[in-house]
Every structure is written in structure tokens, then in C-alpha cells.
Phi, psi and omega in degrees: 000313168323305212237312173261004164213059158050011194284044172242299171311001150299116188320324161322310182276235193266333156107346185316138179294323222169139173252131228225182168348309191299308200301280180344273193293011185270291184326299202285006156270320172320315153326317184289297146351290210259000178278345176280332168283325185315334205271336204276318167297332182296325175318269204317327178263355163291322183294321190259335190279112197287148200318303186329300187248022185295317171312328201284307160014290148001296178316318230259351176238032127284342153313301198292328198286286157325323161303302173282359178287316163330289197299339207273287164004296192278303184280336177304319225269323168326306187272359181281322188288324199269319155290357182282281178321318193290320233258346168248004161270330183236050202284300203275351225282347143309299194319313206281334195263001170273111214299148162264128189332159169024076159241149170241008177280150194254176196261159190212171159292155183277163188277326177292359176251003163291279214305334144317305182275339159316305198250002165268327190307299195304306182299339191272319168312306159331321232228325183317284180326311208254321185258153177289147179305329187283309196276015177263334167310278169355272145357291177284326174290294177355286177352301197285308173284351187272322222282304182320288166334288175322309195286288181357293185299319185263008151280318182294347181272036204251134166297110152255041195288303167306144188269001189274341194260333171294300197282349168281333159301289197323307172323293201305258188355280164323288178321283138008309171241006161295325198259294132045256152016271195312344168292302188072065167242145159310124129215105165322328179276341203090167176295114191041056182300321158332297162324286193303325175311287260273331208293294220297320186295330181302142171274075159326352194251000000 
């Protein structure tokens, strides 16, 4: 509640102007924490605890079960944050993929898949420090696949009729996974593999 439905920003609470990456993974490490101590107080308190009163013992793993729910929780409200920003970023991007009468400009990535790749750079710096690599692996693929789907759905709806809106979807995507690259993330399938068919089937020429 503090944190994921903002009850920190309360005058009552914590007092936060805003909650922000950091705050997040700081919860979902505090989590973590206490998901890691659990197996070792039950042990320990399985050793002192009489035959008798070993069932309440139990309570510690629907705790733990609640704990890890959180945390799940706590990486939905990432990609949620993060899909929401690529889905205003990439709001105009037929204007930008649209060719202008007698332009002679050649295709480049659109500013609106900078600013997409721009803002995963930014969260995983944030986030490289606070979370354990499995669980930034983890994270960025959820991202990634939110990310595939979306872009996916709004190149296809793009007029590719002009070959210059082909070769520019193409551009975006490669840029895209280029920066990508640079994260040095597990992702087994690859970057947006989805993304990358529909770029590769365009006919560029």
C-alpha cells in the first residue's frame, strides 16, 4: 500500500513528493530480504519449538508465499510504468515515419525510439545497483515482451505504403536492439523477436 498504491506520499506516511524506480526497488529488495531469512528462523525455531506447537510454523510459508507476491507485484508496477512511457513516446511516430513531399532525407531511427531506448538505459542504471542480476534479467525481459507486443501493434498499424516508412520502421527496430545489446541482458528469445520478424519481412526497397 505504501508503495504501490502511493500511500508513502501521505503526510501520515512517509511524506514522499513521489515515488520513484529507486523507491520501488528498494521495497522489492526489503522483500527479498525478509524472503531470505524466512527458511533459516523457521529452522531455527523448528529446533526450540515443542511437537506440539511446530504447525503454527506453517504461518512462515504463507508469509513467504505473500512476500513473493508483493515482489511480483512490485516488477508488474515497473513495466506498467515503463509501458505506459514508451505508449506516449511513441504517440506521433507515423508524423516522424512519414516521408515530406520532395525530402530527399534519408532514413535514420525516429526520435521517438531514442527516446524508448533512452528511457531503458536510464531505468537499468537506476535498477543495475538495487536489484540482483537475476532479478534484473528477469525485469527487463517482463519489459521487453511488454515492449515487443506494443511496438509491434504500432508499426503495424503505420501506412507503409512509402518505401522511405519501411526503411525507417527497419532503422527504429535495429537502434532498438542495438541499445538493447548494450544492457548485456539474458534474453533467450533475443530482443523483441516479434518486433524484429515483422521489421525483417518489410520489403525495403
Amino acid at each position: 500500500k505504501q508503495v504501490l498504491m502511493a500511500g508513502a506520499m501521505l503526510p501520515t506516511s512517509a511524506g514522499l513528493k513521489s515515488i520513484s524506480f529507486k523507491h520501488l526497488a528498494l521495497s522489492s529488495q526489503s522483500l527479498g530480504v525478509v524472503l531470505a531469512l524466512i527458511p533459516h528462523l523457521k529452522a531455527i525455531l523448528t529446533a526450540y519449538l515443542p511437537e506440539a506447537h511446530r504447525p503454527l510454523l506453517h504461518e512462515f510459508d504463507s508469509a513467504s508465499a505473500d512476500f513473493a507476491a508483493h515482489q511480483q507485484q512490485i516488477f508488474a508496477k515497473f513495466v506498467s510504468i515503463l509501458e505506459e512511457r514508451r505508449r506516449g513516446r511513441m504517440k506521433e511516430v507515423a508524423a516522424a515515419l512519414t516521408p515530406a513531399p520532395g525530402s530527399a532525407r534519408q532514413p535514420e531511427p525516429s526520435a521517438n525510439i531514442k527516446s524508448v531506448a533512452t528511457d531503458l538505459r536510464a531505468v537499468h542504471k537506476t535498477l543495475r545497483d538495487l536489484l540482483t542480476r537475476q532479478q534484473l534479467h528477469e525485469l527487463f525481459g517482463q519489459i521487453l515482451t511488454a515492449y515487443d507486443a506494443g511496438l509491434l501493434e504500432t508499426y503495424r498499424g503505420l501506412d507503409t505504403t512509402a518505401a522511405y516508412t519501411r526503411q525507417c520502421i527497419v532503422q527504429d527496430v535495429q537502434h532498438l536492439r542495438k541499445e538493447v545489446a548494450k544492457l548485456h541482458l539474458s534474453l533467450p528469445a533475443g530482443c523483441c523477436p516479434e518486433l524484429v520478424a515483422h521489421a525483417l519481412a518489410l520489403p525495403v526497397a
